[in-house]
matplotlib code that plots the C-alpha trace (Angstrom):
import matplotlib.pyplot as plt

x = [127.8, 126.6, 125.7, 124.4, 120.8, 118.6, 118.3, 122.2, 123.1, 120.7, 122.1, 125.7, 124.5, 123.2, 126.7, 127.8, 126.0, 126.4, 129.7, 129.8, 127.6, 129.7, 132.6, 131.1, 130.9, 134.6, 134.9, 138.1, 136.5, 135.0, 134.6, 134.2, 134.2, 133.7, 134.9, 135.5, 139.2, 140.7, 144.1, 147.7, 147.0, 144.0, 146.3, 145.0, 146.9, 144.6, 144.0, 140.0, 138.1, 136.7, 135.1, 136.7, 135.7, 137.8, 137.8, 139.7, 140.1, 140.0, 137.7, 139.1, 139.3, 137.3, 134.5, 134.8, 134.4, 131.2, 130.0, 130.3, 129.1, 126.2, 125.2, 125.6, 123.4, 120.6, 120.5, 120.5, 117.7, 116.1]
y = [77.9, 75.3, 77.8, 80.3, 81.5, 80.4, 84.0, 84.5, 81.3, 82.1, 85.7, 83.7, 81.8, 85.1, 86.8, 83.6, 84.0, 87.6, 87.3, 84.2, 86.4, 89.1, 87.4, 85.7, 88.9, 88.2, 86.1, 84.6, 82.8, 80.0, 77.9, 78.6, 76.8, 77.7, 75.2, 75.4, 75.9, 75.3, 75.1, 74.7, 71.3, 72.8, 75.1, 78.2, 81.0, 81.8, 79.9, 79.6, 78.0, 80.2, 79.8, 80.9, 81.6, 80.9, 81.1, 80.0, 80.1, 76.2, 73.5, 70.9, 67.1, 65.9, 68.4, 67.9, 63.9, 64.2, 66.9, 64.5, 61.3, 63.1, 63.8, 60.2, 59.0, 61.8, 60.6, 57.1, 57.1, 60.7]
z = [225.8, 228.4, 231.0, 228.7, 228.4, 225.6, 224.2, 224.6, 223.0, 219.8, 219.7, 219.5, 216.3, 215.0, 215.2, 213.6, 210.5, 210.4, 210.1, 207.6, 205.2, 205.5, 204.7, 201.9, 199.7, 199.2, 196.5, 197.4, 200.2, 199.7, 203.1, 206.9, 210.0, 213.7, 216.2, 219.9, 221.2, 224.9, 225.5, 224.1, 222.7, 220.3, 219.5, 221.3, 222.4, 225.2, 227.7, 228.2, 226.1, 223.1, 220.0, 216.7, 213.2, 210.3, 206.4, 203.8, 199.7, 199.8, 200.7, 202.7, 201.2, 203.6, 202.8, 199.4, 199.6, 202.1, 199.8, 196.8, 198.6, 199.8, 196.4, 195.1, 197.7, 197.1, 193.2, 194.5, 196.9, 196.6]

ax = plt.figure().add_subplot(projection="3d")
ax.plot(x, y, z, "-o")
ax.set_aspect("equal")
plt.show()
């Protein structure tokens, strides 16, 4: 993404959510993520780096808690 163009890395994030709204016209999924992976360590079965998309039926924890937290602190301070 670093040695991409402007234009090329904005039609990237377009694809992104194109394919995040598409996939969230089935109702069984409920959260997605796009992270970077590089390698056999990150778990990648190529080896170049590559972004991927994933959705699940589930929320993770994690989300979940920040999600929660964020929303006591809005009520607190607005």
């Amino acid at each position: 993404m670093a040695r991409l163009s402007e234009e090329s890395v904005r039609e990237v994030l377009w694809v992104y959510r194109d394919r995040l709204v598409d996939l969230k016209r089935d109702s069984r999924l409920v959260h997605g993520l796009i992270f970077k992976n590089k390698g056999a360590q990150a778990g990648a079965t190529v080896d170049h780096s590559h972004s991927q998309l994933i959705v699940s039926p589930v929320v993770p924890i994690a989300i979940v808690e920040e999600m929660e937290g964020s929303e006591v602190h809005y009520r607190f301070r607005g």
